[in-house]
N, C-alpha and C positions, 0 to 999 in steps of 0.2 A: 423415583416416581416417574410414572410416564410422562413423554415429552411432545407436548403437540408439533402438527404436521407445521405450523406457523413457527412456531421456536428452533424446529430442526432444520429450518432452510435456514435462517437467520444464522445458528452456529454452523451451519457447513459451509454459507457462503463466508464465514470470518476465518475458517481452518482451514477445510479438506483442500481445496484448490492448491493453495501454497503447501500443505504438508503433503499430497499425494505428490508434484512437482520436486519438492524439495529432496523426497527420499531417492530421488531417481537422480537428484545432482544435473537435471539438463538445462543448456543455452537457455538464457531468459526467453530468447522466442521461441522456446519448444514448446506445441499445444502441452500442458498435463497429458493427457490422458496417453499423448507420445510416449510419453519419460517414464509412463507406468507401466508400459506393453516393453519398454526395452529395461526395465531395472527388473533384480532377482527376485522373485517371490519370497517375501519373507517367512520363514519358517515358526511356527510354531515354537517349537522343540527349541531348537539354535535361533532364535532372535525373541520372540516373543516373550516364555518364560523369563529368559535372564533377566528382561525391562523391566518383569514384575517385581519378582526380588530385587534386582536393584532398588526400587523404586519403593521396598518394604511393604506392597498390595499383602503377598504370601508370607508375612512376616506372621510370626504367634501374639503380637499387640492390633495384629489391622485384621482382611480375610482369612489366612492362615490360621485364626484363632479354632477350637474346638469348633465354638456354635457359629464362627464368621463373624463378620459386623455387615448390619444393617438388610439382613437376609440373605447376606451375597457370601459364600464360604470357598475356598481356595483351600489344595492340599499347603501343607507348610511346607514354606520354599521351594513347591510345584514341585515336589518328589510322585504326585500321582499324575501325569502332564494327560491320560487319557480323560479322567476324570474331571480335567481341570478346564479341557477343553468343551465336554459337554456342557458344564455347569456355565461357561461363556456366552457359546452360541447357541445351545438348547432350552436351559432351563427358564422358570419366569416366561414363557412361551415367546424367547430370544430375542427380548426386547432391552440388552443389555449390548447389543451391534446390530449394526443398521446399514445392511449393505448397500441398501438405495444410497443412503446418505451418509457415508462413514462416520464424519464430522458429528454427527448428532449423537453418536453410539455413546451410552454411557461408562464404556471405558474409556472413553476421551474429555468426556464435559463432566466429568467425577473430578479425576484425579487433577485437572487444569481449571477446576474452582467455575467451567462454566454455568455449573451447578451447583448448588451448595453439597458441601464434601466435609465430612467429617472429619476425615482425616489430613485435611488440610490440600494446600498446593503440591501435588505431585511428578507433573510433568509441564514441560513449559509448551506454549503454541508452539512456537517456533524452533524448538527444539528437536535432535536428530531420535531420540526414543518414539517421541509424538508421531513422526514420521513413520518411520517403519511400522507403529502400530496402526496408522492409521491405510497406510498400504497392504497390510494383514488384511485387513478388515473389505478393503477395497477389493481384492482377488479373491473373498468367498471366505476367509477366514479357514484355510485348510489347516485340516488337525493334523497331528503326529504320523510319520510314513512309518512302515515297515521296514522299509529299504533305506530309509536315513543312514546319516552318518552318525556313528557314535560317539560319544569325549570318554575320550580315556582319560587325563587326566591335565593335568597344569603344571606349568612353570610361572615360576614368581621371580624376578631380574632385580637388582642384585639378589643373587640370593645371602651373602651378605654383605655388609655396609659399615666402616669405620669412620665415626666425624666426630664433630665436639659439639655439646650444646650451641642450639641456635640451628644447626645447618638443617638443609632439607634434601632429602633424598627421594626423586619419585620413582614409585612403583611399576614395573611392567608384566601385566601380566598375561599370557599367552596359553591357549587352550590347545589340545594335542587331539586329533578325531582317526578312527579305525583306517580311516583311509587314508592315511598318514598326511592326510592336510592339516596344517595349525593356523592361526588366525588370535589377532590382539584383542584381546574379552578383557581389556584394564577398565572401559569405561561401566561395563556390566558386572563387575568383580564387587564384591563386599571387603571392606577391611577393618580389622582389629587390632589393636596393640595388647601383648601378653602381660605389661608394663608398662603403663603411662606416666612412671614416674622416669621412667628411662625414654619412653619415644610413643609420640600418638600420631596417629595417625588420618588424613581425612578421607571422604567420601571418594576421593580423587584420584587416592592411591597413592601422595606426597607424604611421606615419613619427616617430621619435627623432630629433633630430638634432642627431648628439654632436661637432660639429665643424666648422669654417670654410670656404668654399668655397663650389661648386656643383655638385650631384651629380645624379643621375637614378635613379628608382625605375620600375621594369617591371611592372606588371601583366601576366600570362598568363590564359588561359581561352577551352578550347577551339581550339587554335593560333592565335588572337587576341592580340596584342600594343598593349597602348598604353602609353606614354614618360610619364612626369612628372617635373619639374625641383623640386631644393628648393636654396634660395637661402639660407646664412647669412652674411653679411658680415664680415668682419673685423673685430677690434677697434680700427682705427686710423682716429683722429680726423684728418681731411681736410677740408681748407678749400673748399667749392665751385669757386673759383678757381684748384685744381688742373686742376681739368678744362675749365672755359671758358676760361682761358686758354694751355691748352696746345697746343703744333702739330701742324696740322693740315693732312694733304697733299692727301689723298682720302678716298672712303668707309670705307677699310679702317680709318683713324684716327678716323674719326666710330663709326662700329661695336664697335671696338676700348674705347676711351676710353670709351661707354655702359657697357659691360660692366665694365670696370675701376671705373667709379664707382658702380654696382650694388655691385659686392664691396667698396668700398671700399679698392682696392686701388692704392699713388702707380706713375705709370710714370717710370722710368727716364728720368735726359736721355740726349743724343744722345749716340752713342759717337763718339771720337774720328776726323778725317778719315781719317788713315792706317789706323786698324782698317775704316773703311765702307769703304774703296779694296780692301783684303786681300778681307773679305767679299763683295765684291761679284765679283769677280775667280774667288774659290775655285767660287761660287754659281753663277755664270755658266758660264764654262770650265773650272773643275775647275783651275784651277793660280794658283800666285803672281804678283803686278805683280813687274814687273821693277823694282829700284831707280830706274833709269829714267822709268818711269811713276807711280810713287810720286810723285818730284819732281816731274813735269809737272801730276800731278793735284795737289797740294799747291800749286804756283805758280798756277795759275787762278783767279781772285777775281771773275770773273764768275759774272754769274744763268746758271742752268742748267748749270751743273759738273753735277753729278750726273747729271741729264737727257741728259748729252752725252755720258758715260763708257757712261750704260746703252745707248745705239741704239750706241756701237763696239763694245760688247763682245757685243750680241746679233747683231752683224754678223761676230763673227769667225771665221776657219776653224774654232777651237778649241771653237766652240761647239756645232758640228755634230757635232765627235769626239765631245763630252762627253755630250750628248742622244741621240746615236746610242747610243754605251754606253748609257746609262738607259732606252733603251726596249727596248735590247736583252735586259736582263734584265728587262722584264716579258714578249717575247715569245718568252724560253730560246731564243735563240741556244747554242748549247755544240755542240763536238764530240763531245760522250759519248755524243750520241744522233744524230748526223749527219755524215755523210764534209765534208773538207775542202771539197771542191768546194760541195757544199750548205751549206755554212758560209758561203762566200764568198757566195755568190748571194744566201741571207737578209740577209746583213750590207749587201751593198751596196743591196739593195733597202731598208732600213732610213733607211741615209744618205744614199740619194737622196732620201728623201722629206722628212728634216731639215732637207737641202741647201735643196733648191726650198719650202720653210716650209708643207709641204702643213698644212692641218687636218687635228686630230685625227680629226674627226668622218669624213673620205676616209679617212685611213692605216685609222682600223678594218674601215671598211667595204670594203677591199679584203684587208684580213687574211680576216676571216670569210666572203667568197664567193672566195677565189681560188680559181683552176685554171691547168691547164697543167700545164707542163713546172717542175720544181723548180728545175733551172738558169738557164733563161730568164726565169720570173717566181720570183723567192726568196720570197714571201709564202704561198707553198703548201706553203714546208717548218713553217709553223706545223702543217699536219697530219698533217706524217710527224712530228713532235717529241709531239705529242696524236693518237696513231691512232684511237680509237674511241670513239664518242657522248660516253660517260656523262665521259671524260676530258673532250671540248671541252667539254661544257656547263659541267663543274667548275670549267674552265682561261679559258674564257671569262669568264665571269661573276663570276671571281676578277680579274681581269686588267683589265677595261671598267669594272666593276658595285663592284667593288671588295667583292662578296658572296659570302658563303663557304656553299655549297650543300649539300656533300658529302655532310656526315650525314643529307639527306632520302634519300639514293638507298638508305637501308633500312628509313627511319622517315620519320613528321613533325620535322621539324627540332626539338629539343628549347629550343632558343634564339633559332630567330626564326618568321617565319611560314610559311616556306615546307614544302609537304606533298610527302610522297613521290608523288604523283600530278604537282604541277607541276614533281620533277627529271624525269619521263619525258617530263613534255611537253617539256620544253624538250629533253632531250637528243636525243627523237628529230627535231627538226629537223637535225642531223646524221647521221639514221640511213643515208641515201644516200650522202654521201658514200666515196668508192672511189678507188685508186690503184694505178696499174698498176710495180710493184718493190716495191711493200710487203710484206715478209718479215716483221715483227713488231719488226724491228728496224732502226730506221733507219739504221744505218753499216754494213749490208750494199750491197756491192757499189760503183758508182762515185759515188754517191748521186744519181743519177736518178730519179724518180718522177712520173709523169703524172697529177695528180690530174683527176678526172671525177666527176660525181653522175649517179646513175642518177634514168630516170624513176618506180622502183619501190621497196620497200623499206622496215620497219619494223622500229623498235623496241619488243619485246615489255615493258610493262609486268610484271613476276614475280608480284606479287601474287594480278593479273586472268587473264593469260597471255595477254593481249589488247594491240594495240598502244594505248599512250597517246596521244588526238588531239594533234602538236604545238603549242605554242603559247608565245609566250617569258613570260616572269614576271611573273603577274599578267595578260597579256595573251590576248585572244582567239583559241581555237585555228582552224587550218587544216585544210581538209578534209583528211582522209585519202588519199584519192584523186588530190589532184591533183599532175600531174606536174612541175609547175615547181619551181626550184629554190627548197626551201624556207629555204634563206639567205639569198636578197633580200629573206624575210618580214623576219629574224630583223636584215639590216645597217637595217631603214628602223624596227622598232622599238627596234632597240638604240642606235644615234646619233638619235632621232628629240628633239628640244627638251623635249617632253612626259615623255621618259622619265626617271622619279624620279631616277636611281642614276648616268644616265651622265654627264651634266656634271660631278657634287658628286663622282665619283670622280678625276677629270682635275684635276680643279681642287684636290681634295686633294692630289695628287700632288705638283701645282708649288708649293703653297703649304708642303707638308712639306720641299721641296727648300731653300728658302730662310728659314724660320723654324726648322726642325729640328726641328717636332713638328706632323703636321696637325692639323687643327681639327677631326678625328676620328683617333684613334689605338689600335689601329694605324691606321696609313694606310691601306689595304687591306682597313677591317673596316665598312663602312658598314652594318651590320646595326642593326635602330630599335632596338635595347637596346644599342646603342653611339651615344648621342649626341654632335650638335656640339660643344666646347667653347663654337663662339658661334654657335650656329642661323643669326641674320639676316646675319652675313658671311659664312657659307658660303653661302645663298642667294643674297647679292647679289655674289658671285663667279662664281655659276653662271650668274645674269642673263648678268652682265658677258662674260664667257667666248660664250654664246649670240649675243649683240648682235654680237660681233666674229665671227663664224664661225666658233668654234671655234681662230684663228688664238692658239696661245698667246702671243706673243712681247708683246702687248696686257698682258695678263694680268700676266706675269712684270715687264713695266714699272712696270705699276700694282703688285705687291710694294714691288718694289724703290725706286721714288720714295715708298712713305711713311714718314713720323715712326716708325712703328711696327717697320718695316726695320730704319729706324736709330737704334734704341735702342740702349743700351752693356749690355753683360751683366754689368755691376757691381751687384747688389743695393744698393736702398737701405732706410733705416728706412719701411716699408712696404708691399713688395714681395718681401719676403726666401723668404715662403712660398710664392709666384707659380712655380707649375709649368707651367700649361700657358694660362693667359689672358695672356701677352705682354703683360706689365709692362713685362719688359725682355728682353730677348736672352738662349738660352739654348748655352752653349757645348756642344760635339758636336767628337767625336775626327773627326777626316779619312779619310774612306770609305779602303779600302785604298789601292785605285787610283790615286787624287789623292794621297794622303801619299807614294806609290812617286814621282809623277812629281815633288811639288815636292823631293822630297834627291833626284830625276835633276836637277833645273833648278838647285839651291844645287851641287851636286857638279860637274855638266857631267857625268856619265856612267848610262848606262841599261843597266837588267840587257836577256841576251840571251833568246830565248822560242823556242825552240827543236822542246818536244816537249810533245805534250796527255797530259794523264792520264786516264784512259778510268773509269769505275765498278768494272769489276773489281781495280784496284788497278794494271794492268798502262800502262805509256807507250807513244806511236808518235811516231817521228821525223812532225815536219809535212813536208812535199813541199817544201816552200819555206822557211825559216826567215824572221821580219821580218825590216826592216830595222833597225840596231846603233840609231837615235837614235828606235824608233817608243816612244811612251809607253804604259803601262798605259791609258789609256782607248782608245786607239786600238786594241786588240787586237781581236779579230773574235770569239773565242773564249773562253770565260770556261773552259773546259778545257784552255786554256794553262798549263802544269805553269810554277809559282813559289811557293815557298815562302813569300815575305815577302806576296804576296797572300793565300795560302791563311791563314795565321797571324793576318795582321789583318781577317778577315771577309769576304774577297767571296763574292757572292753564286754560288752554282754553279750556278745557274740550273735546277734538277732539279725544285722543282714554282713555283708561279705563286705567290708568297709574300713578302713583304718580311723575314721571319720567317728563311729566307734568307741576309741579309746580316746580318751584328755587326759593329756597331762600339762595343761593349762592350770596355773596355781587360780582358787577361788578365796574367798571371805571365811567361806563354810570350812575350808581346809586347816584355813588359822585359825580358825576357833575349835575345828579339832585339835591338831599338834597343842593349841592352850591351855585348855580346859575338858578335852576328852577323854572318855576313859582308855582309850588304845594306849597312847603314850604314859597316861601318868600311874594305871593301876600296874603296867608294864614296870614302873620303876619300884610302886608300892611293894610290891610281890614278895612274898616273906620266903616262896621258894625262886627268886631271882636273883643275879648275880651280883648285884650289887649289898645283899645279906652273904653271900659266899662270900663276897669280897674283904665287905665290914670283920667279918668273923675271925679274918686273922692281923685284926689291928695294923696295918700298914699304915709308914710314917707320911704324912701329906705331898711332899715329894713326891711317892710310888704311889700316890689314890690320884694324884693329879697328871701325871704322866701317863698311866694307865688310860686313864679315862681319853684322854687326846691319841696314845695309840690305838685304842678300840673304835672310837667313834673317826674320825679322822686318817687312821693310817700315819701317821707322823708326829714327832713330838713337838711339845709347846713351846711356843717362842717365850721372850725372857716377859714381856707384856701379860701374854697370857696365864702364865705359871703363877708368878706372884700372885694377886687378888686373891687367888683360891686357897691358895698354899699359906697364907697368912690369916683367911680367915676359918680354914680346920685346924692349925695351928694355935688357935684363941679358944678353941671348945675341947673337954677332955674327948677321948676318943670313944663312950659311948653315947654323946651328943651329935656325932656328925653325920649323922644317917640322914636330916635335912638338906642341909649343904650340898651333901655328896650328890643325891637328888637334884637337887637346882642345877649344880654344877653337868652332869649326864642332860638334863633335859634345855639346859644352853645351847651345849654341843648336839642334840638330837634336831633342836628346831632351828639353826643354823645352816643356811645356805649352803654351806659347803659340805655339810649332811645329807642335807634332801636333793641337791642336783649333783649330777656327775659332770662333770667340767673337767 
């Protein structure tokens, strides 16, 4: 509200005097108006802004919001500072600062409640913020220079920190400017703890740390991000010899084991052969060893069992289904948004390149500049599935970068570093991009699409109303003008060695595949206020990964032959609180998919896939139905209408997200595996195996042992054997066709069926 000429002397004669005096720090007898002609103009840019943020003005709950509060709107956390500074001292006809009388300006008698303030007490009178704002205000309120100095970026002191609950560590943190002066920005810094159950952190910059573990506290300032680690170790006393004499296969277990004895934290012995044989199998292929091979790998007592299992199993067809699925839903394969035919065409382009063991670092690079024909090259239906710019840059960068962008495309990213200036650049590197059937909707017509880039064409920045120069993240932009396709900029910096995000994203992926939690989690979140679990193995993965050409199957090897693989997921005294530093193995329910096919593989029968369910709720018969024996991973389509998929999490592949898939057990689940028809007409089945089986009268001994090698991998302890074996024993043998049932769907909805552990 306006503030009469009576009220604004009254609050300047109680501020401005002492806060213009105060910022200038002069002798009590210095006139003010001395100490203001000799102190530094406060900048805009470099002092003003940070107070606000600080101060959460430009915050997305205060003016930062969409519409503002209380008519007064701020860009969010002053990523537009030209904008921000008009809307100050221009808008409302600048009756928001009051150069006659600083003191009166309502950026001062707001946020210091000399006015009523919604948002509460925000600066104190007497305080060193009040000051310098009120000194802004006093020199004419100059806006943003051309010639300023710019922040490049920040350091955060410790950047890490080892104590035990209780202690406190404070924060330091220091801004780095083009002109190679730096300066202490700790009291204008924002702080978060990544883990408050490990360490929180105050307004102050002083780190608590009220608990065991190892956690990461963010500094902000200025859309400047820098990371620190605080390290408190567990309470459990550990013999040195834990750790130098434990086994050790490769890097991954030297890396590993550093860490673990950092926390003080015992790893796990090896899990049992028969559980590393399941595991390795599920991890691999997506499906169960066959009793069969249980045996064969159990009777092997030579060097290199392990070793020999892993090059047949990364040899087999079934690996190619399993990784063709998996990438399939990073690059939304689905019907819902694409005709059958283009369905086909992505998919098989997908698993040929599984097939033939292309590098990742190829397969992107042909995703991201394809053309043509959608039929003939299926890599071009990624851009009828992502039609335009501001999608692919999203989709991409989600998908490669494992970086979640979205929120710059209307602000500075609130949570990491990226600004709405570099979502433009980057997305108009696709602003060319064109296709001749593109209706808006991809499953119009026969799904044909000729994709082409033009030699012209920009993406309008909203802001500017100007195009933003493309350039990809963090990277150097492209002239504007030139006509080549600006996607071979974008495949040579996006697979390029040097580039931060793209290894450590790939390498996440596979490493989350086969431990069940990457070493950044989500898997898909590589943002620096989401650090490593173990910084130096995810680097020296991404090394490793580089050295071999991106060829994963290297990679996936080097998992799966370490100690650390195969660990047992049995908690010991020491290790019990071990969440995510791979102590020991952490059990995980069985992706839909895989759970569908191992009760097809124990049953001998496979559900039919007949008709896609579309977004609108509505079904279409497919043109072709599978074939009766193809498994859930081998489907093409992740909008293949099934119930017991859809119920146990797969992923629908609708934005670019691991977020996506659940494999979180529900209510809905149990009462499927109890009473659903998946599992029980599975076992009904008069053409299923358990009628093969009956058929040749087996003595209960061999219906019960059978049954634990098939479902289980391993045979029954003396506990479990008996009950059953005594009560098919009690019914003649064309009576136990119930039993047998019961007994199979024990073992089917049994924990140690439905997760891999």
């Amino acid at each position: 509200m306006p503030v009469s000429r009576s009220a604004r002397s009254v609050v300047s004669c109680g501020f401005v005097i002492g806060a213009l005096a105060g910022f200038a720090l002069p002798a009590a007898a210095e006139p003010a108006a001395a100490a203001v002609a000799e102190a530094p103009t406060p900048s805009f840019l470099l002092d003003v802004v940070p107070i606000l943020s600080k101060a959460g003005c430009n915050g997305g709950g205060c003016h930062g919001a969409l519409a503002g509060k209380g008519g007064f709107r701020l860009s969010l956390f002053g990523y537009d500072p030209a904008s921000d500074h008009l809307t100050m001292t221009r808008e409302a006809r600048g009756r928001r600062v009051d150069l006659a009388e600083p003191g009166a300006s309502l950026i001062l008698t707001k946020p210091t409640t000399a006015l009523p303030h919604k948002g509460g007490r925000r600066l104190d009178v007497d305080g060193h913020d009040y000051r310098i704002l009120a000194a802004w205000i006093a020199a004419g309120c100059p806006g943003p220079a051309a010639n300023e100095k710019r922040l490049v970026g920040i350091d955060l002191a410790p950047a890490e920190s080892t104590a035990a609950p209780g202690a406190s560590v404070p924060l330091t943190v220091t801004a780095r400017y083009d002109d190679g002066s730096s300066r202490d920005v700790t009291r204008w810094a924002r702080f978060t703890s990544a883990d408050e159950t490990v360490a929180s952190v105050a307004a102050d910059g002083v780190v608590t740390v009220v608990g065991h573990g190892a956690g990461a506290v963010t500094a902000w300032f200025s859309s400047q991000i820098a990371v620190g680690r605080v390290i408190a170790p567990f309470p459990n006393e550990v013999p040195p010899e834990t750790f130098t004499k434990a086994p050790r296969a490769n890097v991954i277990d030297d890396l590993v084991l550093a860490q673990l004895e950092k926390l003080r934290l015992v790893p796990s012995p090896r899990a049992a052969d028969t559980t590393w044989v399941r595991r390795a199998y599920l991890d691999t292929i997506g499906r169960l060893p066959s009793p069969e091979e249980v045996k064969t790998f159990l009777a092997d007592t030579s060097p290199g069992r392990n070793a020999r299992t892993v090059d047949l199993l990364l040899a087999r067809p079934e690996f190619v289904d399993y990784w063709t699925y998996k990438w399939s839903d990073v690059l939304l394969v689905t019907g819902s948004k694409l005709r059958p035919a283009a369905v086909d065409a992505y998919y098989r382009w997908i698993r040929d390149r599984v097939a033939e063991n292309a590098p990742w670092d190829r397969l992107v690079r042909e995703v991201v500049t394809a053309r043509g024909s959608s039929l003939e090259n299926g890599a071009t239906n990624y851009f009828a599935v992502n039609q335009d710019p501001e999608t692919l840059a999203e989709n991409v960068s989600q998908a490669f970068l494992s970086l979640s962008i979205g929120c710059a495309k209307c602000h500075n990213h609130p949570l990491e570093k990226w600004t709405n200036d570099q979502y433009y650049a980057f997305a108009n590197l696709f602003a060319r991009v064109r296709a001749k059937g593109w209706g808006g909707d991809g499953r119009n017509g026969d799904g044909l699409r000729t994709l082409y880039v033009e030699a012209r064409g920009d993406l309008l920045q909203p802001r500017t109303g100007r195009p933003q120069p493309p350039a990809p993240l963090d990277g150097e932009p492209l002239p504007v003008d030139d006509p080549t396709d600006r996607r071979e900029a974008l495949a040579d910096w996006l697979t390029s060695p040097a580039n931060p995000y793209f290894t450590r994203a790939i390498v996440n992926r596979v490493w989350a595949n086969f431990l069940g939690i990457g070493l950044v989690d989500p898997v898909d979140d590589l943002r620096a206020t989401n650090p490593a679990s173990n910084e130096p193995l995810l680097a020296a993965l991404a090394a490793f990964t580089v050295e071999h050409g991106y060829d994963l199957k290297p990679l996936m090897r080097l998992i799966m032959l370490s100690e650390t693989y195969a660990r047992s997921a049995d908690p010991v005294p020491g290790n019990v609180a071990d969440r995510r530093w791979f102590a020991r193995a952490y059990p995980r329910r069985l992706m839909a998919e895989v759970l569908s096919d191992c009760i097809a593989d124990v049953t001998g029968v496979h559900d039919a896939y007949t008709e896609v369910a579309l977004n609108d709720g509505s079904t279409e018969k497919l043109p072709k139905a599978y074939d009766t024996d193809t498994r859930a991973v081998q489907l093409r389509d992740s909008a293949v209408k099934n119930a017991f998929l859809k119920t146990f999490g797969r992923n629908a592949r609708d934005i670019t997200c691991e977020c996506e898939r659940s494999n979180q057990p529900s209510l809905v689940q149990v009462l499927n595996l109890a009473n659903g028809s998946t599992l029980n007409d599975r076992l009904a089945a008069k053409a299923g195996r358990i009628t093969q089986l009956l058929a040749t009268e087996p003595e209960p001994p061999a219906l019960v042992t059978d049954a634990w090698w098939r479902c289980l991998g391993r045979p029954p302890t003396d506990a479990e054997r008996k009950p059953f074996e005594e009560m098919l024993a009690a019914v003649p043998a064309a009576e136990r066709r119930e039993i047998v049932e019961d007994m199979y769907w024990s073992l089917l909805t049994s924990r140690e069926f439905l997760f891999r552990h």
